[in-house]
N, C-alpha and C positions, 0 to 999 in steps of 0.2 A: 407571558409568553406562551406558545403553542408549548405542550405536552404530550399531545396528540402523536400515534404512533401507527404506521401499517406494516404489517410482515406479509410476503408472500412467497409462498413454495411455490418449483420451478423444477421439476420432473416428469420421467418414463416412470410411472406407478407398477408396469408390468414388469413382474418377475416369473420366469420359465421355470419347470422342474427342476428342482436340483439348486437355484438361486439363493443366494439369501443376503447380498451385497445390494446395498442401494444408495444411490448418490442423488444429490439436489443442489439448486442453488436457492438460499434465501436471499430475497432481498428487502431490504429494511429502507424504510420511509420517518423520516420524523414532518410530521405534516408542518403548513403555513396557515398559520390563520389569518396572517395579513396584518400582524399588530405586533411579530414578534422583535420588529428590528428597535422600535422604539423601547422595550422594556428589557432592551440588556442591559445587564448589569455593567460596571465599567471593564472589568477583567485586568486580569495582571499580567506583565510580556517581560521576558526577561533574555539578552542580548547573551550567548557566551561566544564568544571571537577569540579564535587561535592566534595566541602570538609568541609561539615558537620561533625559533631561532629560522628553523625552514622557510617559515612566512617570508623573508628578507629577499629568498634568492626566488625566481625573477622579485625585484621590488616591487613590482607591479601589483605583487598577490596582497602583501599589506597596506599598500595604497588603495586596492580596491576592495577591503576590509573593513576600513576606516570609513570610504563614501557611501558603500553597504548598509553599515552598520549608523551614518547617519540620517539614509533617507529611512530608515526602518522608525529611527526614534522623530525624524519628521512626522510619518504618517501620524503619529501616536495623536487620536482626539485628545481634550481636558478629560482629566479625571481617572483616567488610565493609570495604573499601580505600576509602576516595571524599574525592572535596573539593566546594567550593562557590567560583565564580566569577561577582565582580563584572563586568558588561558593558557597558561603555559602547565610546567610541572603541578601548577597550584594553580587556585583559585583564588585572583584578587579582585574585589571589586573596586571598578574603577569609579563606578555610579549608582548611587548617592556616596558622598565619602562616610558615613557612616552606617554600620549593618541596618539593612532593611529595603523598601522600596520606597522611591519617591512616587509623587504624583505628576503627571503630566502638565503641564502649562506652559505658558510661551517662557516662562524663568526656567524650569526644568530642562523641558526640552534641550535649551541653547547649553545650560552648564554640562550635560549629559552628552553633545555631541562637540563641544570643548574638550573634554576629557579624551572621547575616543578619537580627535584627532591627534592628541599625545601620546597615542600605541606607539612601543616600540618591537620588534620583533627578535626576544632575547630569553631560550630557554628552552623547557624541554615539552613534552607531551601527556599530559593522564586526563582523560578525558571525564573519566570519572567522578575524579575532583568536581568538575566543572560543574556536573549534575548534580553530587552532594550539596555546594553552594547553592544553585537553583531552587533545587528541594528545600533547602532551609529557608530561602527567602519567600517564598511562595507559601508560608506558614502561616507567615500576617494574613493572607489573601484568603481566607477561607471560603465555598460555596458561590465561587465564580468558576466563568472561564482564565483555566491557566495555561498560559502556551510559553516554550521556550523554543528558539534559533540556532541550533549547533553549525557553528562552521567550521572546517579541519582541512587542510593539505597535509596530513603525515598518520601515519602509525600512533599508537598508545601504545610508544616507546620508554614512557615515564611511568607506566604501571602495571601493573601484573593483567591477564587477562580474567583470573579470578575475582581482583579485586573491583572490574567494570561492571560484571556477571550481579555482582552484591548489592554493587549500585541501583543497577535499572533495576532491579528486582525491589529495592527498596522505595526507589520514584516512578513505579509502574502505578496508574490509577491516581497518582498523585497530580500530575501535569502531561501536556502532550508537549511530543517534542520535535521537530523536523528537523532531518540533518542532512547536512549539504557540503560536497567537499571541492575542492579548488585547488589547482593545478594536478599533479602527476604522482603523488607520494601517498596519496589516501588509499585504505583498504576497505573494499567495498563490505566484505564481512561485518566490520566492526560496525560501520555504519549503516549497515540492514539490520545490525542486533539492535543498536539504538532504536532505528524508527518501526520494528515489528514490535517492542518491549512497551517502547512511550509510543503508540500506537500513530505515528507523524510518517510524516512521506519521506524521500530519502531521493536527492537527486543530487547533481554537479554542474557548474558550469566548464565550459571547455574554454572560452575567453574570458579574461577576467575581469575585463567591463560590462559584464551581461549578469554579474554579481547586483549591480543596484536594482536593479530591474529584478529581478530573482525578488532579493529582500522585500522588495516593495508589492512583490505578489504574495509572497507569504504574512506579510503584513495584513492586508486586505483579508486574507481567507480566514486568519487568526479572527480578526477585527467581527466577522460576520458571523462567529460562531455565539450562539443567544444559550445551547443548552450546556451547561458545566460539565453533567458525565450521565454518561446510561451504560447500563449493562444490558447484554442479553443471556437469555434465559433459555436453557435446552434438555429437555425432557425425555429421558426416552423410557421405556416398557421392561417388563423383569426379561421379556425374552429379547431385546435387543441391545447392544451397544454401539457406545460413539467410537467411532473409528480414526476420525480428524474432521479437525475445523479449519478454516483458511479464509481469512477476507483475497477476495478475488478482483475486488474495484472497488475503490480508484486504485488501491495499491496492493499489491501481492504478497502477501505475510500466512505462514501457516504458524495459526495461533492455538493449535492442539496443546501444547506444551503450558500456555499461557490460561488452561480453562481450570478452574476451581470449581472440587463439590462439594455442592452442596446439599445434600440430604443423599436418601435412597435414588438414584437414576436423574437425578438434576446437576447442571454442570449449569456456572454464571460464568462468563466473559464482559471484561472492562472492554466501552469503546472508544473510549475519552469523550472528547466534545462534538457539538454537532453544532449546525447552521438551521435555519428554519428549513423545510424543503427538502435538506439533503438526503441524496439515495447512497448509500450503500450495499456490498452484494459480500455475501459468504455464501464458500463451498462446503457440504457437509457431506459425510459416509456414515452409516451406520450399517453395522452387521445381525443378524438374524441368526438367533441360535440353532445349530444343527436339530436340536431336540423341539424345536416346533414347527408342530406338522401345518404345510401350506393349506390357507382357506381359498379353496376357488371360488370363482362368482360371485366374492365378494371383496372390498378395499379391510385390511386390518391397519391399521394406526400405528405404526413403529415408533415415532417419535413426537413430537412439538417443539415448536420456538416461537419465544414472545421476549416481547420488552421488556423491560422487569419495571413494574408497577404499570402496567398499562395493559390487565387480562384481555381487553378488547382486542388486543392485538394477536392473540395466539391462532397459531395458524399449524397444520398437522403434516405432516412427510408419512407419506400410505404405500401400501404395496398388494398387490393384486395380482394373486397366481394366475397363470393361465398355462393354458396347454398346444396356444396358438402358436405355432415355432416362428412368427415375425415380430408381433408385436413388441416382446423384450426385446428384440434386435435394433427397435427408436430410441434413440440417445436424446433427451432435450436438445434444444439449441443451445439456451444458455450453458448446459452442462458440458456441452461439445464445443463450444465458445473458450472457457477455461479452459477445457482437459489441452485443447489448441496452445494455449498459452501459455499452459504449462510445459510445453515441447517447445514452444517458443524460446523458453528463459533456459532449457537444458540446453538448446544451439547455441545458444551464445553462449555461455560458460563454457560448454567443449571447443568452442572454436576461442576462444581467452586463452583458459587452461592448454591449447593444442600450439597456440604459439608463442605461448611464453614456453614452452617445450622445445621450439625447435621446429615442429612439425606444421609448415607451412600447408603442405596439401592437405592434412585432416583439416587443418583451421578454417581453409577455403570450402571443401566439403561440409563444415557445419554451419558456415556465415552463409553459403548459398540456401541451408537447408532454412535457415533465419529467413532468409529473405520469400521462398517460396512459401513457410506458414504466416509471416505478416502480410503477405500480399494475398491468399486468401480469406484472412480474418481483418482485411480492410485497415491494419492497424498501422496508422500514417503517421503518428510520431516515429514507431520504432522502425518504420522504412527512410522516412527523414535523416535517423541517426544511421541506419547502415549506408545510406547513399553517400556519406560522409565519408564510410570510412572502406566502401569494397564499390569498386565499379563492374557490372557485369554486363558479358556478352553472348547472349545466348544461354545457354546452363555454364560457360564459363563465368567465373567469380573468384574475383583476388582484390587483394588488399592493396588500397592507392600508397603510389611509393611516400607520399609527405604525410601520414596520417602518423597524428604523435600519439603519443599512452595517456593524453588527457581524452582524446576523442573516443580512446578505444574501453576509459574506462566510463564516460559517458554515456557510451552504446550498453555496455555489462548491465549497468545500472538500471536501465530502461527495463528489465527481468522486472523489477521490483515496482518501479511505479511507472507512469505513463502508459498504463496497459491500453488505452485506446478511447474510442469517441465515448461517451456516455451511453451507458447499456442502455438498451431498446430492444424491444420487441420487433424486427421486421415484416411479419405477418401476423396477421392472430393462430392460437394455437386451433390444428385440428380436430375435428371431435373424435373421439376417443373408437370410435370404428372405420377412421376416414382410410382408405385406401394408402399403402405407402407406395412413395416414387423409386423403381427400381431402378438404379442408375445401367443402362446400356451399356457401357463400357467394363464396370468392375461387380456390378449384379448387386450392392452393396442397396438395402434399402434404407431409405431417406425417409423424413417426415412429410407428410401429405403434402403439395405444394410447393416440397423444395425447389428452388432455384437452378440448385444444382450440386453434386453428390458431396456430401462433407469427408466419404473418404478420399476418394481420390481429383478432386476437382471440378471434373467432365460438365461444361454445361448442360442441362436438358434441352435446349434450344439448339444444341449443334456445335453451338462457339465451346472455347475452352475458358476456365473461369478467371 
């Protein structure tokens, strides 16, 4: 299988007097060589399904739990390693009946989705559990891909929140994990520590028939991943430090917290699994120490980031004084893409938070402010999910009277993943003395050829963006 690795930095290299904050995006590559689908390895999947007593009411939710959970062990090719785990206060396996994982086959399979049509929905919540189970089974599985399926409607109300913290801290690097929560009663928190920790995506359905389909996509993306695990690698200089790290796409996780070092100025980050192909994008900051003094006229080296075991890959994050009072004023795109997105996920949370407080017009004030940064950054999922749930006329925006707390925790969650179409470059970048576009309206300068001003909207053609 492909091993093959590309990084590339994604910055405003110019920093003004007085500077010493620098931000980039990396984006990481694991190349195709066109050979990697055939030499996966078989991989191990393991099913954990909530069957709390909550699951019951609507019954809907563990009835479509059950067809979930058996189009998932449908998709499963031969030879695929996995089990299925009942979730309540504990963790029972329901499949294989004795510890460990079965193998895939047309006998497997069908005993496997026997069993899970025998859920009952009777007990309590620790999610925890559910992971300690996973992790131990996933023990046989060594030097594959390992993936597991969290699904939840309720709180981890059967366990301490210390005791969750221990957990993923213990099955971090271990297995990836996606978590996915169903009907009205899940907390987004818990299930964003889940999929930033086991590095997995982290979404909800709003109808509970839209559950098979779900499974059967996360199935497939499971299914396609060929590399087991990569770390990355991030270097920085005695006069610089890391400031925070964040994967920025497909999913939004700030994984500062999550980086270990190792040596003098080197910090490794787990990424879990990969697929042949796949791009990934992290956002980095590094700081420059007060005590050195800027090099003008020339790029100094702050940092690097590479793949670990793959030095071809290493790629530098630079910084280049100048005394030109514009230049530092160019923001990347990609960096101005993020920092968007990240303003993106702070309106929706204040507009969450503002009405479950009571306060209907902050709420409406932050879901319109949602709606005007996705509709500049093109992001058509998370306009999708607010059309759902805010109708607006004009800069008027309020909330549709039938929208229930599954849409609206649907919409929340959208912060975290589905951040938008697959990163792209829309122009190539300008060369590094190219004139910038002064936007008319707010004076605000733009990158050579913008479109149109990324502060305040204005097209440069006239229209509004």
């Amino acid at each position: 299988m492909s091993r093959g690795w590309d990084v590339e930095v994604h910055q405003n290299r110019y920093l003004g007097e007085g500077d010493t904050a620098m931000q980039a995006v990396v984006t990481v590559s694991a190349r195709d060589d066109g050979g990697a689908a055939g030499a996966r390895p078989p991989g191990a999947e393991v099913l954990l399904v909530d069957c709390s007593t909550s699951m019951r009411y609507p019954p809907t939710k563990i009835a479509a739990a059950r067809r979930a959970a058996a189009a998932a062990i449908w998709a499963l090719p031969d030879g695929v390693a996995f089990a299925v785990v009942r979730g309540t206060e504990r963790a029972d396996l329901a499949y294989p009946a004795e510890p460990g994982l079965a193998v895939a086959s047309d006998e497997t399979r069908a005993a496997a989705v026997a069993a899970v049509e025998r859920f009952v929905a009777v007990g309590g919540t620790a999610m925890g559990t559910w992971l300690e189970c996973a992790r131990h089974l996933f023990v046989s599985a060594p030097d594959t891909v390992r993936h597991a399926i969290l699904l939840t409607d309720g709180n981890n109300q059967s366990q301490s929140a210390e005791a969750l913290r221990r957990e993923l801290d213990a099955c971090e690097g271990q297995f990836v994990c996606d978590a996915r929560g169903i009907g009205d009663g899940w907390q987004r928190a818990e299930l964003v520590e889940i999929g930033r920790v086991l590095r997995g995506s982290v979404d909800s359905v709003v109808r509970d028939e839209d559950l098979v389909e779900d499974f059967r996509a996360l199935m497939a993306a499971a299914l396609a991943k060929v590399i087991p695990s990569a770390r990355l690698r991030i270097g920085v200089t005695e006069q610089t430090t890391l400031r925070f790290v964040k994967q920025v796409w497909p999913s939004e996780y700030d994984l500062t917290s999550r980086c270990v070092r190792d040596g003098d100025g080197k910090t490794v980050l787990s990424l879990g699994s990969w697929s042949a192909g796949e791009t990934r994008e992290f956002q980095l900051a590094v700081e420059v120490s007060a005590d050195a003094p800027p090099e003008y006229g020339s790029d100094r080296m702050l940092a690097w980031v590479e793949v670990e075991g793959a030095p071809d890959s290493a790629a530098p994050v630079l910084a280049h004084w100048t005394r030109d009072p514009v230049a530092p004023t160019l923001v990347d795109p990609k960096v101005r893409r993020y920092t968007m997105h990240a303003e993106l996920s702070e309106a929706l949370v204040n507009a969450d938070e503002a009405y479950a407080a009571g306060d209907h017009a902050r709420a409406a004030r932050e879901w319109g402010r949602a709606v005007e940064i996705a509709t500049r950054t093109s992001n058509k999922e998370v306009l999708r999910r607010l059309a759902r749930v805010v109708e607006t006329d004009g800069d008027d925006v309020r909330l549709r009277p039938e929208v229930t707390r599954s849409e609206l925790l649907n919409l929340l969650v959208s912060t975290v993943s589905n951040v938008g179409d697959e990163p792209r470059d829309a122009r190539p970048a300008p060369p590094p003395d190219a004139e910038p576009a002064i936007c008319p309206h707010c004076q605000t300068p733009n990158p050579s050829g913008a479109r149109f001003c990324e502060e305040c909207g204005e097209r440069f053609d006239g229209g509004a963006a």
